[in-house]
C-alpha positions in Angstrom: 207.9 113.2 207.9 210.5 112.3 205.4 207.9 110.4 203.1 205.8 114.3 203.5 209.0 115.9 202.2 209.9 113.4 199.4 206.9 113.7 197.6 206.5 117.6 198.0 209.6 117.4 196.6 208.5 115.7 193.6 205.4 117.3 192.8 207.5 120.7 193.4 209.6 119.2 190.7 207.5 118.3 188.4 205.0 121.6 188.5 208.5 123.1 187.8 208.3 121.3 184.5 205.8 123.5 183.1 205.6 126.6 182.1 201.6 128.4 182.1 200.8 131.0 180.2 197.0 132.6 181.2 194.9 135.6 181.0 191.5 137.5 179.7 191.5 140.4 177.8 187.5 142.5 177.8 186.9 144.6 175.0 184.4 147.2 175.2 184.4 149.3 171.5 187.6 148.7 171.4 190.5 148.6 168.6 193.4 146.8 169.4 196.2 144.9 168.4 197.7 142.7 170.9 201.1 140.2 170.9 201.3 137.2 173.3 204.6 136.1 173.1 205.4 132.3 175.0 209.4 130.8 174.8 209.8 127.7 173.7 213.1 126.1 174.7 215.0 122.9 172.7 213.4 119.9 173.8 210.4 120.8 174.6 207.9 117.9 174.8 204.7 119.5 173.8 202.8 122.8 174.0 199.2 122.7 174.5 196.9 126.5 173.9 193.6 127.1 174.1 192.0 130.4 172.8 188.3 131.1 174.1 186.3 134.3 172.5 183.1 135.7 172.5 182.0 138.8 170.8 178.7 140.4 170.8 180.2 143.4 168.2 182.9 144.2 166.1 185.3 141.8 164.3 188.5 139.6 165.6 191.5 137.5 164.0 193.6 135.6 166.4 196.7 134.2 164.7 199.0 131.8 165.4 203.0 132.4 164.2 206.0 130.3 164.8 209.6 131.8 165.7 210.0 132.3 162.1 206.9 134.5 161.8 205.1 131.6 159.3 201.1 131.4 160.4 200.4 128.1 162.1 197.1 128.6 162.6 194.0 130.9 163.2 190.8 132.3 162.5 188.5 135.1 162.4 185.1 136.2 163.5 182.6 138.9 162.9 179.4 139.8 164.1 177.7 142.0 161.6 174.7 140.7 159.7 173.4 141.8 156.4 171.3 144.1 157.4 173.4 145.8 159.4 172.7 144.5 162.6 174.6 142.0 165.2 174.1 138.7 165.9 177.1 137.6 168.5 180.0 135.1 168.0 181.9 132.3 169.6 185.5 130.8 168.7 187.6 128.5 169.8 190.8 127.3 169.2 192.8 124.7 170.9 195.5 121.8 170.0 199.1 120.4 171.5 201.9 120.1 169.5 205.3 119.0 169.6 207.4 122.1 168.3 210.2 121.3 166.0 212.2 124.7 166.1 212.6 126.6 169.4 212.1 130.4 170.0 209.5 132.9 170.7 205.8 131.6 169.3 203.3 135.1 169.4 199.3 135.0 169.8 198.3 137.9 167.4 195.2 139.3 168.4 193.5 142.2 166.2 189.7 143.6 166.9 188.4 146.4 165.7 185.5 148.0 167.2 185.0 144.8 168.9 183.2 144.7 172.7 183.4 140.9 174.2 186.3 138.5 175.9 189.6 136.5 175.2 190.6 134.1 177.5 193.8 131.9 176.7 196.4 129.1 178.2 199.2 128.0 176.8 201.8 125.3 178.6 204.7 124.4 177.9 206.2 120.7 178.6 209.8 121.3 179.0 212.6 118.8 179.0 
């Protein structure tokens, strides 16, 4: 019994560790701009984010921006063809990285007339 509690107490421990940070957002003709915001304490080991979307119309710029507001990192997609029509898109964008200042890191998310999904994680390793 005291072996059962030991290592509960452990992995209790170590889950407390790590900080995750998910969700989905549907867009159905939809204009928005959205912030995710995720703290990032000294000492943190690493922060690892994936950013999944699929559109099937409109236009959408994920960003990446560090406490100081600098761009880390993004990218954009759109779905309109030449013609005029649609074909749909897929993005991705994923990576861990040790984070050399602390504070508050933001997902920017803009769409504009956009109907699909974003799904995203981000954990954070603390000390």
């Amino acid at each position: 019994m005291k072996k059962l509690l030991f290592i509960l107490l452990i992995v209790g421990a170590a889950q407390a560790k790590a900080q995750v940070i998910k969700g989905s957002i549907d867009l159905k003709d939809s204009t928005i701009n959205r912030t995710i915001p995720f703290e990032v304490a000294a000492g943190t080991k690493s922060v690892k984010y994936s950013v999944k979307v699929y559109l099937s119309v409109g236009e959408l710029t994920v960003t990446l921006t560090d406490p100081n507001g600098k761009k880390a990192t993004g990218f954009t997609l759109g779905t309109k063809r030449e013609d005029g029509g649609n074909d749909p898109s897929k993005g991705e964008l994923g990576d861990s990285f040790i984070p050399k200042i602390p504070g508050t890191f933001k997902f920017n998310i803009r769409a504009e007339d956009a109907t699909g999904r974003i799904s995203y994680q981000v954990e954070v390793i603390k000390p």
